[in-house]
PAGU-561640 format. One line per 2 residues: their letters; for each residue x, y, z of N, C-alpha, C. Coordinates in nm, 2 decimals. Atoms other than C-alpha are relative to their C-alpha. Layout:
a) X,Y,Z,X,Y,Z,X,Y,Z  ...
***
This chain:
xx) 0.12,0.06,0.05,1.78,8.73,-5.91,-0.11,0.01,0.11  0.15,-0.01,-0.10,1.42,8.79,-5.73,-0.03,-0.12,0.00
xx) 0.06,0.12,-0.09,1.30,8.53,-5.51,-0.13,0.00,-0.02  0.18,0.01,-0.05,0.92,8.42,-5.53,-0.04,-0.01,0.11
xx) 0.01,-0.03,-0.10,0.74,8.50,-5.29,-0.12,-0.12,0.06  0.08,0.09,-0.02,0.52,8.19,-5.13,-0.12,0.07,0.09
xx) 0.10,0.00,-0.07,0.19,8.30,-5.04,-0.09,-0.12,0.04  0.03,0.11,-0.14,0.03,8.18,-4.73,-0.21,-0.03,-0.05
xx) 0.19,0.00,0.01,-0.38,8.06,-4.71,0.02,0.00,0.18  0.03,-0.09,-0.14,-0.51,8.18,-4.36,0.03,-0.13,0.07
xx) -0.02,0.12,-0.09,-0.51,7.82,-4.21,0.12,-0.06,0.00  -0.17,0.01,0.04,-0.12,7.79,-4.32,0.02,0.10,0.11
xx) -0.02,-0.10,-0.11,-0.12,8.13,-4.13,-0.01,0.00,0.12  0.06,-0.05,-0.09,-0.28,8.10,-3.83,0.08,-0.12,0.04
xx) -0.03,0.12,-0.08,-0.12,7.73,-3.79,0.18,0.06,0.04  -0.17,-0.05,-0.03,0.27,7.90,-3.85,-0.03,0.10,0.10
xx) -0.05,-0.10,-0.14,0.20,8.16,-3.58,-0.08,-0.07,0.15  0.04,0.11,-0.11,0.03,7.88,-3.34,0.14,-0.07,0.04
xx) -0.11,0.09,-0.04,0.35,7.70,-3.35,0.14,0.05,0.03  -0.16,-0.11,-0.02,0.60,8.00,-3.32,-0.04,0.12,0.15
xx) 0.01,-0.10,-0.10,0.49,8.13,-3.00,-0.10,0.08,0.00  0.11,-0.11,0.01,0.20,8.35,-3.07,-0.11,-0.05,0.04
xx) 0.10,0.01,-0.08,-0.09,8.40,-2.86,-0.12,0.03,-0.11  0.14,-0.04,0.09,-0.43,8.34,-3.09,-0.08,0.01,-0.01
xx) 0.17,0.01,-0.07,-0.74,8.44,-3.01,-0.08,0.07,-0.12  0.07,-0.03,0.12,-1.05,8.45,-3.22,-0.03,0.10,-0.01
xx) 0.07,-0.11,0.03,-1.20,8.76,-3.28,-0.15,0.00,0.06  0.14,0.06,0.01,-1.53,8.75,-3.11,-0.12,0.09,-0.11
xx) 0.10,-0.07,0.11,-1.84,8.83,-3.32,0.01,-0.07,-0.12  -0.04,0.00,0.07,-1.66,8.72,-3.60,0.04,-0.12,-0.12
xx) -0.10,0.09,0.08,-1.52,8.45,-3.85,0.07,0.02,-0.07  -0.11,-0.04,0.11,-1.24,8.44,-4.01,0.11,0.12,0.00
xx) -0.13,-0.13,-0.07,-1.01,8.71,-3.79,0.00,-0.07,0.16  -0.06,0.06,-0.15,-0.78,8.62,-3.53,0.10,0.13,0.02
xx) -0.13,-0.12,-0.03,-0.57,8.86,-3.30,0.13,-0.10,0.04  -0.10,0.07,-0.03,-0.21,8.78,-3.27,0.06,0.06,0.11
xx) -0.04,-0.05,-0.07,-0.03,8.84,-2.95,0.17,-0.05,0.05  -0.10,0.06,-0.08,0.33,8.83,-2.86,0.11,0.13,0.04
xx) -0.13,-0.11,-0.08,0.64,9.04,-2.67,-0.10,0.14,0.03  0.09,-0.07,-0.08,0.31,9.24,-2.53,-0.01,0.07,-0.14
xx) 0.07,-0.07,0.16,0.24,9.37,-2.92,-0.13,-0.06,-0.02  0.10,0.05,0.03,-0.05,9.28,-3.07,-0.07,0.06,-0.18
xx) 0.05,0.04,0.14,-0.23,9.24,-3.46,-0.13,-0.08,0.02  0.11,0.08,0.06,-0.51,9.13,-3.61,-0.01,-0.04,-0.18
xx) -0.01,0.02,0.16,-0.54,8.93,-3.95,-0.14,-0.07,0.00  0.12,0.05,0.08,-0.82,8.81,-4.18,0.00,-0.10,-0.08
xx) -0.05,0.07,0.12,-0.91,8.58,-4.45,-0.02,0.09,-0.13  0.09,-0.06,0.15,-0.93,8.71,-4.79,-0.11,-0.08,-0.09
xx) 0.10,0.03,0.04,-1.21,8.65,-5.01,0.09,-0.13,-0.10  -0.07,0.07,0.02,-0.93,8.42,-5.21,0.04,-0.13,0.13
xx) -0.04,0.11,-0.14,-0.83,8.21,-4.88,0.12,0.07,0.02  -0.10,0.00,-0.05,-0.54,8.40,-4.83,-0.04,0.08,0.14
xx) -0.02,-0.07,-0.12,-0.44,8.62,-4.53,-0.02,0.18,-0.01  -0.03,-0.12,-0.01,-0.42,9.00,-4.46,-0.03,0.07,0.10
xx) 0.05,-0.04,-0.11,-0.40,9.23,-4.21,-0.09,0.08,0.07  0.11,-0.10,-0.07,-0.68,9.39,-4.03,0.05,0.12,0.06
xx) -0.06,-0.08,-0.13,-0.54,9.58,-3.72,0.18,-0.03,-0.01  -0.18,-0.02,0.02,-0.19,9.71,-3.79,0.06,-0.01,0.14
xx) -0.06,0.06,-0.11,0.09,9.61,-3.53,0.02,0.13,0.09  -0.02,-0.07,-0.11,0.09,9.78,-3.22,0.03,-0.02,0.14
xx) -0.01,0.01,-0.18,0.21,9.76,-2.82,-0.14,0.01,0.03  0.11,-0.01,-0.09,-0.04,9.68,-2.59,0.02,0.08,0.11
xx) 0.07,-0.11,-0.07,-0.18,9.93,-2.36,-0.08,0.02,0.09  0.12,0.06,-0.08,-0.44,9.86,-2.11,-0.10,-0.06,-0.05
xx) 0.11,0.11,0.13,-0.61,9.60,-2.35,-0.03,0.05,-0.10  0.02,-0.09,0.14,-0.59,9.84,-2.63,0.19,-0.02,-0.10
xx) -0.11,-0.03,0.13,-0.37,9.83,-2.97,0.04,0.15,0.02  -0.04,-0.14,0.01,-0.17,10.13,-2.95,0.02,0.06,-0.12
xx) -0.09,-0.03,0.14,-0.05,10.33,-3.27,0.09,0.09,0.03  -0.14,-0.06,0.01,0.29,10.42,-3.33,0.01,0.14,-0.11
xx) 0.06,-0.12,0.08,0.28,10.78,-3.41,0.14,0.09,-0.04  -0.10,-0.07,-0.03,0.59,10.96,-3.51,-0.05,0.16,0.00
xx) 0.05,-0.10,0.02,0.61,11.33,-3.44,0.15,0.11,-0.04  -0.11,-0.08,0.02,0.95,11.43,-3.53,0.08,0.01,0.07
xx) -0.07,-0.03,-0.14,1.11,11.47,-3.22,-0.02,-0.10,0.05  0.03,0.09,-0.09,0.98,11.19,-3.05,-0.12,-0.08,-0.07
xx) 0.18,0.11,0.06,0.72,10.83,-3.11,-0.05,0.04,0.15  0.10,0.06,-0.12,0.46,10.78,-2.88,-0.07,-0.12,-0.07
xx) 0.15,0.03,-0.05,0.20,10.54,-2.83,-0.11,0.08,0.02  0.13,-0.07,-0.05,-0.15,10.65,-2.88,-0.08,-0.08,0.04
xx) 0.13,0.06,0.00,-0.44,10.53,-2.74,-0.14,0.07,-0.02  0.16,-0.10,-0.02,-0.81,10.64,-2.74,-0.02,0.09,0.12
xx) -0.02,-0.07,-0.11,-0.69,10.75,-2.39,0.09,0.05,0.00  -0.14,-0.11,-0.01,-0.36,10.90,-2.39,0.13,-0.06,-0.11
xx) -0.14,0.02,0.07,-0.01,10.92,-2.54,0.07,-0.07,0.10  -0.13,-0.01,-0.08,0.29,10.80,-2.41,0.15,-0.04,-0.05
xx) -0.12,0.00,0.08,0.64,10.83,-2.50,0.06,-0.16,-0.03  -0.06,0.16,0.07,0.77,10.53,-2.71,0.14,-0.05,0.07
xx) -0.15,0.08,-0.04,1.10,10.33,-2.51,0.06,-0.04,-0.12  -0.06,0.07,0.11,1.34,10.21,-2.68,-0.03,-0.20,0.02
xx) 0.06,0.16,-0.06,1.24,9.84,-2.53,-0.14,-0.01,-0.12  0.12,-0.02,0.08,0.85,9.93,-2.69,0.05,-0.06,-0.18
xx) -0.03,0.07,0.15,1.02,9.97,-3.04,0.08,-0.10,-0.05  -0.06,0.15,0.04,1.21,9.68,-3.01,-0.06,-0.08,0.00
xx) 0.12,0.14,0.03,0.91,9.42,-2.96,0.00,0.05,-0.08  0.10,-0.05,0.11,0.71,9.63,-3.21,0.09,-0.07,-0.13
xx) -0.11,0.06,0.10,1.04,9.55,-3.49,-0.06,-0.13,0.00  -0.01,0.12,-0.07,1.06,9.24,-3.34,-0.14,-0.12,-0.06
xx) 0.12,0.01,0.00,0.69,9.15,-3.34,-0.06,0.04,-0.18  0.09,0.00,0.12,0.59,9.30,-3.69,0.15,-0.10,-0.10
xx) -0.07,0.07,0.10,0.89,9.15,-3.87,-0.05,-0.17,-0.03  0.08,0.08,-0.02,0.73,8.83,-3.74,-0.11,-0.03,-0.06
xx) 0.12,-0.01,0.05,0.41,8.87,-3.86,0.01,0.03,-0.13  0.00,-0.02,0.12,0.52,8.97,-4.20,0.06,-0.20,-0.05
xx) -0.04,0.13,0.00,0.71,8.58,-4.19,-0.15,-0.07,0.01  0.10,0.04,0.02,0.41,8.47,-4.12,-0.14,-0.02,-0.08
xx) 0.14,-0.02,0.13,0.15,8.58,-4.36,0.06,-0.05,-0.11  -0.07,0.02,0.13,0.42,8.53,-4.61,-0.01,0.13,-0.11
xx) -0.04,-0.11,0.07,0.43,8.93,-4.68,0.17,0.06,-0.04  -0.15,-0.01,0.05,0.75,9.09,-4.82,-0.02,0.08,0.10
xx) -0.09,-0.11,-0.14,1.01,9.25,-4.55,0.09,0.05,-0.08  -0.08,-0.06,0.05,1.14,9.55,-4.71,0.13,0.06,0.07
xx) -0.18,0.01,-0.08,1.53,9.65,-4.63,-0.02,0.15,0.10  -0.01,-0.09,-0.08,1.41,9.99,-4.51,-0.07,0.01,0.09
xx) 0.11,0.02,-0.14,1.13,9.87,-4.24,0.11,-0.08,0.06  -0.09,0.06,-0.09,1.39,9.60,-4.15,0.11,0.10,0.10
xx) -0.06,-0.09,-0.03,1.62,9.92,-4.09,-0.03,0.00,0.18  0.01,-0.01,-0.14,1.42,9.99,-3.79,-0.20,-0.02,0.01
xx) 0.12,-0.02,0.04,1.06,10.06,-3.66,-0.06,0.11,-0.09  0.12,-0.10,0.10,0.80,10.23,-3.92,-0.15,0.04,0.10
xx) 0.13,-0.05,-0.07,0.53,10.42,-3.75,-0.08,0.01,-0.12  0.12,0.03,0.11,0.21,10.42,-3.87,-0.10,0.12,-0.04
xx) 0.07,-0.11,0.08,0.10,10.79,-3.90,0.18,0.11,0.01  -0.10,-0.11,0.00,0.38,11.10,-3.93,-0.07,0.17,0.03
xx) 0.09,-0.16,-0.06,0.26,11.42,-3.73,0.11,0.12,0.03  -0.10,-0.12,-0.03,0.53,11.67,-3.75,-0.05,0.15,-0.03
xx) 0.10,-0.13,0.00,0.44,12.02,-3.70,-0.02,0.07,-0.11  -0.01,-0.09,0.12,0.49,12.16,-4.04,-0.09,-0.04,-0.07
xx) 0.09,0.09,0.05,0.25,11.86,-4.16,-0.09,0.04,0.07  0.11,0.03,-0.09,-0.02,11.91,-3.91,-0.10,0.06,-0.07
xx) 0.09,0.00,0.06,-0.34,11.91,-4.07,0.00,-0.02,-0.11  -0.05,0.11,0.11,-0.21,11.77,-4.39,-0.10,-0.10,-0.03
xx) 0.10,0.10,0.02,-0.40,11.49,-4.34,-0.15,-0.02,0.03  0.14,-0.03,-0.02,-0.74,11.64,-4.32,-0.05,0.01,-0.16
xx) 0.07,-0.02,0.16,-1.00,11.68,-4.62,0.05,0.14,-0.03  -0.02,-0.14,0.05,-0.90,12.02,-4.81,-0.11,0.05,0.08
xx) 0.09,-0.13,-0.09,-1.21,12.19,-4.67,0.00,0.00,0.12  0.01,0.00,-0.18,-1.16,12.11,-4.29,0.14,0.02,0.06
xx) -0.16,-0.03,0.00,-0.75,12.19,-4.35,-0.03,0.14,0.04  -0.04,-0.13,-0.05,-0.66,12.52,-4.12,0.06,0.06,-0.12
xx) -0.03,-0.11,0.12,-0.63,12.83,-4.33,0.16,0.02,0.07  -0.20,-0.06,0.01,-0.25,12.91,-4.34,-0.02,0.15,-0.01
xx) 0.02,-0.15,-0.03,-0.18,13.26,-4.26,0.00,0.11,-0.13  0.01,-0.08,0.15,-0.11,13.35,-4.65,-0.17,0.02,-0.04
xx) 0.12,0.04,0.03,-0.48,13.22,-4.70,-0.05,0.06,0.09  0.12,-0.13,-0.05,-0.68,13.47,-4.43,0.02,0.09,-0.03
xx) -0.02,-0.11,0.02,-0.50,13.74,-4.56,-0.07,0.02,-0.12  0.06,-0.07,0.15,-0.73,13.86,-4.86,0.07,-0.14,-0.11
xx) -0.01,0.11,0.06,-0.57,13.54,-5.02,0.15,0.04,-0.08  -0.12,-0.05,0.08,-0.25,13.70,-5.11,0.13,-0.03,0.07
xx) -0.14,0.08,-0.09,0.13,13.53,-5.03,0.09,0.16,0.03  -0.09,-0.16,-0.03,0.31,13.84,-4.87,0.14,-0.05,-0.12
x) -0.07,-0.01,0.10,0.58,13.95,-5.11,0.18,-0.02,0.07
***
C-alpha cells in the first residue's frame, strides 16, 4: 500500500532543518530563500507561490564558498566549480548522500530506492554524450555529417 506523502509549508521547513542540525542562512537580497548548510554540503530552498517549499540550488559540496556540482563522467565524479574540477572522494559522496537524503526529509520530498542506492550526480558527461546536451544547431558535426552528409557504408 502507498504511503501519503505529508507536504511541508516553508516555515514547517525551515523550522525542521533549524532543529536537526542545519546551518540557515537567509539568502541576502532576497525573501523567502534560505541556504542550508551541513557535513560541508550546501542547498538552497524557496517558498512556493502555494506556501510550500522547493528547491532552488541543487545539493552540492562546498568549495571555497561556492556550491559545487556533482558531475559524472564515466570513469570518474568530480566537483565543478566556476574555477576548477576536482576529483570526487569517497568521504565528498558520502556527505553529499548523507546531506541530500536529509533535505529531501525535510521538505517532505519523496526518497526514491535508486537515489537512496547511492549518490546521483547532477549532469552525466561521458564522452560518447559530449555535446548532447547543446541546442541541435551549436551540436559538433559528427564525422558522418561533414562528409557530403553521407553514413559510410
Amino acid at each position: 500500500m502507498a504511503k501519503k506523502i505529508k507536504t511541508k509549508s516553508y516555515e514547517d521547513a525551515v523550522a525542521w532543518f533549524r532543529g536537526h542540525g542545519f546551518d540557515v542562512l537567509e539568502a541576502p537580497g532576497t525573501n523567502n530563500r534560505v541556504f542550508l548548510k551541513k557535513y560541508t554540503c550546501s542547498a538552497a530552498i524557496e517558498r512556493t507561490e502555494d506556501g510550500g517549499v522547493k528547491v532552488f540550488a541543487y545539493p552540492g559540496y562546498l568549495m571555497t564558498g561556492e556550491i559545487s556540482k556533482l558531475v559524472d563522467h564515466g570513469y570518474q565524479k568530480v566537483l565543478k566549480t566556476t574555477k576548477a574540477e576536482h576529483p570526487a572522494t569517497a568521504d565528498h559522496l558520502k556527505a553529499l548522500h548523507q546531506f541530500t537524503e536529509e533535505l529531501k526529509e525535510g521538505i517532505g520530498a519523496i526518497s526514491l530506492y535508486n537515489e537512496g542506492l547511492g549518490t546521483v550526480s547532477e549532469s552525466y558527461m561521458y564522452d560518447r554524450l559530449r555535446g548532447r546536451d547543446l541546442p541541435e544547431a551549436e551540436r559538433p558535426k559528427r564525422a558522418w555529417q561533414r562528409a557530403g552528409g553521407k553514413r559510410p557504408a
